[in-house]
TORKOL-4160 file (C-alpha; in steps of 0.2 Angstrom, whole numbers, padded with zeros to 4 digits, m for minus):
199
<pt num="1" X="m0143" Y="0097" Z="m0130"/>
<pt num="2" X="m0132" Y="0082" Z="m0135"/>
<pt num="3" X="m0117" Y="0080" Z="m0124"/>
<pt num="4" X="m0096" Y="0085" Z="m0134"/>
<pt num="5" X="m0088" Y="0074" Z="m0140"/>
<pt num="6" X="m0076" Y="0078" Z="m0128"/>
<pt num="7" X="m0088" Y="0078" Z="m0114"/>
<pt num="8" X="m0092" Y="0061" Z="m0117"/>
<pt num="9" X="m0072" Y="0056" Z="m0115"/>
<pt num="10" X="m0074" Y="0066" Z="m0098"/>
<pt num="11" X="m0086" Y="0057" Z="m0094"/>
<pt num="12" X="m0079" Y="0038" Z="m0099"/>
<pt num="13" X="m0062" Y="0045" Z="m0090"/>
<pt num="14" X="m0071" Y="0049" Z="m0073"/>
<pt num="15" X="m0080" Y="0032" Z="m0072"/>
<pt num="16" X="m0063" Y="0024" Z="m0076"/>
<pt num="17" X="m0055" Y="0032" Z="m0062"/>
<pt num="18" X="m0071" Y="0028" Z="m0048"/>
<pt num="19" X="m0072" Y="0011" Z="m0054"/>
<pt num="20" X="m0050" Y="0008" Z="m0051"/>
<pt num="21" X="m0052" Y="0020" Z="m0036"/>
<pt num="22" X="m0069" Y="0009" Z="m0027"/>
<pt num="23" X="m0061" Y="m0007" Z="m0033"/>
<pt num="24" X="m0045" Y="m0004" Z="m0024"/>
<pt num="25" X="m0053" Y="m0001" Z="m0008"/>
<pt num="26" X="m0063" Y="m0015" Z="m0012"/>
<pt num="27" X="m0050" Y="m0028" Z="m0015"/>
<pt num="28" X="m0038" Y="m0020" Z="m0001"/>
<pt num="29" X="m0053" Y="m0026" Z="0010"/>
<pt num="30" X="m0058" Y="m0043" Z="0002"/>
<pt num="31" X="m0042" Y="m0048" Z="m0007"/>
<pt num="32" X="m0042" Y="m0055" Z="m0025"/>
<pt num="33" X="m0049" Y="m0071" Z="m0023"/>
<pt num="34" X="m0065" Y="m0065" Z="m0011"/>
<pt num="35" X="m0069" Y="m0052" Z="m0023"/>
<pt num="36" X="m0083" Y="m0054" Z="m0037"/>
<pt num="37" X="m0088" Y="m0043" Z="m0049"/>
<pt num="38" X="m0107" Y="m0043" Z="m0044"/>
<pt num="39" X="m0101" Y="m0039" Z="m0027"/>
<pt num="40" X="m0088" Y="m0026" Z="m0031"/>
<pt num="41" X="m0103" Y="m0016" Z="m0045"/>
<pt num="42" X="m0113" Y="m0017" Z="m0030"/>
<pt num="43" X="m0101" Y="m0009" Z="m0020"/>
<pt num="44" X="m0096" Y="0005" Z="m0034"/>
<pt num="45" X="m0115" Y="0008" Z="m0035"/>
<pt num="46" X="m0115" Y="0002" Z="m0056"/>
<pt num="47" X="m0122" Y="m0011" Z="m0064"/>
<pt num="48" X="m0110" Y="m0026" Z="m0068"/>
<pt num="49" X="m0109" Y="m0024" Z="m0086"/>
<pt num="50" X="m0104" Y="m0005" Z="m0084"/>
<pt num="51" X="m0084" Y="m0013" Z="m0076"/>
<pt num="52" X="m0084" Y="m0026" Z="m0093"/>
<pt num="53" X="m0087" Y="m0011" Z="m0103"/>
<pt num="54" X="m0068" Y="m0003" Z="m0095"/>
<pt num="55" X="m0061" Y="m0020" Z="m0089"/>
<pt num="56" X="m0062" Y="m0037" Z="m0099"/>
<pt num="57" X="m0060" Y="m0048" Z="m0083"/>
<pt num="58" X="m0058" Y="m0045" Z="m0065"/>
<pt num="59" X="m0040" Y="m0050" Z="m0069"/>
<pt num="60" X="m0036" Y="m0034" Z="m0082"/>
<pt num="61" X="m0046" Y="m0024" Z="m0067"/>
<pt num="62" X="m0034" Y="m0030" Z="m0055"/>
<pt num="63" X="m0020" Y="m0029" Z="m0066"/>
<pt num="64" X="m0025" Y="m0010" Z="m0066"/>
<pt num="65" X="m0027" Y="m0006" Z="m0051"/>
<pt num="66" X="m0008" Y="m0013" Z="m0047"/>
<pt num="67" X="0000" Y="m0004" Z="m0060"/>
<pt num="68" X="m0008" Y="0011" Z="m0052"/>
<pt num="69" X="m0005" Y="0004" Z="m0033"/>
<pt num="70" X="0013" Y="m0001" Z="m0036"/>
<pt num="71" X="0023" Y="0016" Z="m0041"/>
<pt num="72" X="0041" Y="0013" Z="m0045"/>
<pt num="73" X="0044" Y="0031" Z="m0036"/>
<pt num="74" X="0039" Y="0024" Z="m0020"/>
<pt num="75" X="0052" Y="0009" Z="m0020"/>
<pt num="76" X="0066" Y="0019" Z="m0028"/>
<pt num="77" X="0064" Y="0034" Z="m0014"/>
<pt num="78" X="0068" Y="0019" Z="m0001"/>
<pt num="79" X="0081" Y="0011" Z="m0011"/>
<pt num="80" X="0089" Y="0030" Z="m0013"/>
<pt num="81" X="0084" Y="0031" Z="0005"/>
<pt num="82" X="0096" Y="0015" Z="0010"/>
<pt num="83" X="0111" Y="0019" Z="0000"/>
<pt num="84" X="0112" Y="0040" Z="0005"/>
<pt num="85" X="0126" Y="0042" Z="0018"/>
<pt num="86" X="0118" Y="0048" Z="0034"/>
<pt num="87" X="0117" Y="0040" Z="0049"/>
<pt num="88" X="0101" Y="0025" Z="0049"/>
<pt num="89" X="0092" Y="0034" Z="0063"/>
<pt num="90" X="0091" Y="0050" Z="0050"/>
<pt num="91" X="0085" Y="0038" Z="0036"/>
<pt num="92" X="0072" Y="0030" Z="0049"/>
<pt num="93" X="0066" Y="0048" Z="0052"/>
<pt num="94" X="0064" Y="0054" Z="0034"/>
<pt num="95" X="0055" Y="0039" Z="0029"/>
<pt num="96" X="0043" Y="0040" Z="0043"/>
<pt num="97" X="0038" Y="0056" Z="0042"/>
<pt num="98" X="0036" Y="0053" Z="0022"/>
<pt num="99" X="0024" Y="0037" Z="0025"/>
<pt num="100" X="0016" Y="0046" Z="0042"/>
<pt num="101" X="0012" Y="0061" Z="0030"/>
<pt num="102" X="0005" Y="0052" Z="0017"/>
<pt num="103" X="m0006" Y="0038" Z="0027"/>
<pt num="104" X="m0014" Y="0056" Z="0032"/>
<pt num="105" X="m0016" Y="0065" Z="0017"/>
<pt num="106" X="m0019" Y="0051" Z="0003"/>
<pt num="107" X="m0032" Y="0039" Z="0003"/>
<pt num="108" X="m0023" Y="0030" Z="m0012"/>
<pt num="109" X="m0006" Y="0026" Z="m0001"/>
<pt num="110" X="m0017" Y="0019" Z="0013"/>
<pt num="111" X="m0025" Y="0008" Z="m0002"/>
<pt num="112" X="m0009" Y="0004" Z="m0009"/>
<pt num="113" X="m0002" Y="m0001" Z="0007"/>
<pt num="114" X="m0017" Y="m0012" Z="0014"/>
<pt num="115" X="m0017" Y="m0019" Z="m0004"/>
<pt num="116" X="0001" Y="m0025" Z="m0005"/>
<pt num="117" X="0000" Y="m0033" Z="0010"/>
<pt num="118" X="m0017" Y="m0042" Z="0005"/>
<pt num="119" X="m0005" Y="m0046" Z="m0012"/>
<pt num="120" X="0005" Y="m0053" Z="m0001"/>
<pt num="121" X="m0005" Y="m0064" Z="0012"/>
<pt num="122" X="m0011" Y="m0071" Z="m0005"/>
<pt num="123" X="0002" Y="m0075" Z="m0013"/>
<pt num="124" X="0009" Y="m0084" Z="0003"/>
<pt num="125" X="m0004" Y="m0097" Z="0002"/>
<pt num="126" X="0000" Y="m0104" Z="0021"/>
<pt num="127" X="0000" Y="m0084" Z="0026"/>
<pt num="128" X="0017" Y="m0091" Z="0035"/>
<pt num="129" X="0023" Y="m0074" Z="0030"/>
<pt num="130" X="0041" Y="m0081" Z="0028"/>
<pt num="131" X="0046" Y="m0080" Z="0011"/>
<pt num="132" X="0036" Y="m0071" Z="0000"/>
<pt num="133" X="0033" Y="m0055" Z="0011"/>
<pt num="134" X="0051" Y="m0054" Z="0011"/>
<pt num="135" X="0053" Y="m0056" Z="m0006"/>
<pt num="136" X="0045" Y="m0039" Z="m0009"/>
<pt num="137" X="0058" Y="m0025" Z="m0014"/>
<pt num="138" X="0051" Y="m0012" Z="0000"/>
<pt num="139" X="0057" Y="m0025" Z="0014"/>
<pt num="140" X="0073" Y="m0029" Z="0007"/>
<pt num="141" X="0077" Y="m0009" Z="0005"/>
<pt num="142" X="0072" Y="m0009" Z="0022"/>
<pt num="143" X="0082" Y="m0022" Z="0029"/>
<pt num="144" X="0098" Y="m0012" Z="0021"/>
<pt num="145" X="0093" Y="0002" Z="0032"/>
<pt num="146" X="0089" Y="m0009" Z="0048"/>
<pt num="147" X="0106" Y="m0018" Z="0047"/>
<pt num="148" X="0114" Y="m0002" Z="0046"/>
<pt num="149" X="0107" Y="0005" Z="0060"/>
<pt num="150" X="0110" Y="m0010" Z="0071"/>
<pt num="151" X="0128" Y="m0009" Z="0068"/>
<pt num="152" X="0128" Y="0009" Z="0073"/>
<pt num="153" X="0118" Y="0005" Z="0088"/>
<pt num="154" X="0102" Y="0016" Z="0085"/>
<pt num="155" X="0092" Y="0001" Z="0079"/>
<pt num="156" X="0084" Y="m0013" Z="0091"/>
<pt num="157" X="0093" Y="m0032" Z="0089"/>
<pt num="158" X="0083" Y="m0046" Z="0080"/>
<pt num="159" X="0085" Y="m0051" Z="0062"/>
<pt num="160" X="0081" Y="m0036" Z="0050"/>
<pt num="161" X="0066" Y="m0041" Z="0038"/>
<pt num="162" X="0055" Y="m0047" Z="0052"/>
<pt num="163" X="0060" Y="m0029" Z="0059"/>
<pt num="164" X="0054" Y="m0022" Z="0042"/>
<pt num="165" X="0040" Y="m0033" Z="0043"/>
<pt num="166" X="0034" Y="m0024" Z="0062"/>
<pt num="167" X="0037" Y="m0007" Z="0055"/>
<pt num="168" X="0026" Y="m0011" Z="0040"/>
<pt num="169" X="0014" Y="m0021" Z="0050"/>
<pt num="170" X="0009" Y="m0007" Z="0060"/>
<pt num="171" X="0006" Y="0005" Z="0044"/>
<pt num="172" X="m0005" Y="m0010" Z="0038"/>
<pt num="173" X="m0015" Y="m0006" Z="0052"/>
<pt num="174" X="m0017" Y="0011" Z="0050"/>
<pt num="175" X="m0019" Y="0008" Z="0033"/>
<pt num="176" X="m0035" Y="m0001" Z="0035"/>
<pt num="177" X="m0041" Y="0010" Z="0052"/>
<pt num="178" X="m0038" Y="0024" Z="0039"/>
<pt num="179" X="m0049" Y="0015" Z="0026"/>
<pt num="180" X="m0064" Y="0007" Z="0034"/>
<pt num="181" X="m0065" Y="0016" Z="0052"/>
<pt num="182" X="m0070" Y="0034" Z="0054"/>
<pt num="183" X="m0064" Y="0036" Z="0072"/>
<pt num="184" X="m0047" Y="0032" Z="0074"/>
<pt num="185" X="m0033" Y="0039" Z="0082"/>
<pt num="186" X="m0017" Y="0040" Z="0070"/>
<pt num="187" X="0000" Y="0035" Z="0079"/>
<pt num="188" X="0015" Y="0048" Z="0079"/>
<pt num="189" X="0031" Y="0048" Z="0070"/>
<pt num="190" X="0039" Y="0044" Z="0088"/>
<pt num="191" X="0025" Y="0026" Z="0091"/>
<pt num="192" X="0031" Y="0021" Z="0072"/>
<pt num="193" X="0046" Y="0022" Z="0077"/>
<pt num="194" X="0047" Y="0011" Z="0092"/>
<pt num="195" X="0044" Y="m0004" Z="0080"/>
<pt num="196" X="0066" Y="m0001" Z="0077"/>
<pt num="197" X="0074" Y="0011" Z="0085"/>
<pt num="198" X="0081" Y="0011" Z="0103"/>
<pt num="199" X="0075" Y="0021" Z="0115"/>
């Protein structure tokens, strides 16, 4: 019996979403420029004509997949996080348990993260780490929070991105532990934590 119409969409829409969902694990570990499209089918288990038949180029894939990575929510709960009047410690604590919770629950937001951080590395050519990591929106957002922390005391001293660069750099690496290991043990709240806060 020939497949519905509808069926068919199904279909098209599940292979859509396994390629995006494969790729982004796959660029998270091989950034853009060491991934090829013979490598990534390879990796999905399709044949490479089956991504041209969703994705012209491996750039419009990418493209894609940062659309999907890069949700607007995420940056604007820590931009509403930075400007809500509590006490930095709070904010530190909220976010934590908010990126803690979902490093364990959501494969996607471990991809995102070890994605944007690969996005970044690239687009640093010398991987210096200087300026365009803290260019991103999430570490300046950060640094609001870290700067008002230190002047309320609860936040260690040092200058407040490379602060937010620590904190983030240790969800990196769970990130990627979370990804491509399958024995790990995930840090606490409290070990997250010790990246800013005084103890």
């Amino acid at each position: 019996m020939p497949k519905s119409p509808e069926r068919c969409q199904e279909i098209r829409e599940e292979m859509r979403r396994k390629i995006l969902h494969e790729s982004m694990l796959y660029f998270a570990r091989n950034g853009f420029s060491g991934t090829k499209i013979s490598d990534l089918a390879k990796h999905i288990g399709i044949g490479q004509g089956t991504i041209y038949v969703y994705f012209k180029s491996k750039e419009e894939l990418f493209q894609e997949i940062y659309k999907m990575i890069n949700r607007d929510s995420d940056i604007k709960q820590i931009k509403l996080l930075a400007t809500l009047p509590m006490p930095a410690k709070k904010k530190i604590h909220k976010l934590t348990e908010e990126v803690m919770k979902q490093l364990e629950n959501d494969e996607s937001f471990a991809g995102m993260i070890a994605l944007n951080t690969q996005m970044l590395l690239e687009e640093d050519g010398d991987y210096s780490s200087n300026d365009t990591t803290y260019q991103s929106e999430l570490y300046k957002h950060m640094a609001k929070i870290i700067e008002q922390g230190q002047r309320e005391g609860s936040v260690v001293p040092g200058n407040p991105m490379k602060l937010a660069d620590y904190y983030w750099g240790v969800v990196y690496l769970y990130s990627l532990k979370k990804l491509f290991t399958t024995k790990y043990e995930m840090i606490s709240c409290e070990d997250l934590e010790r990246t800013l806060l005084r103890q």
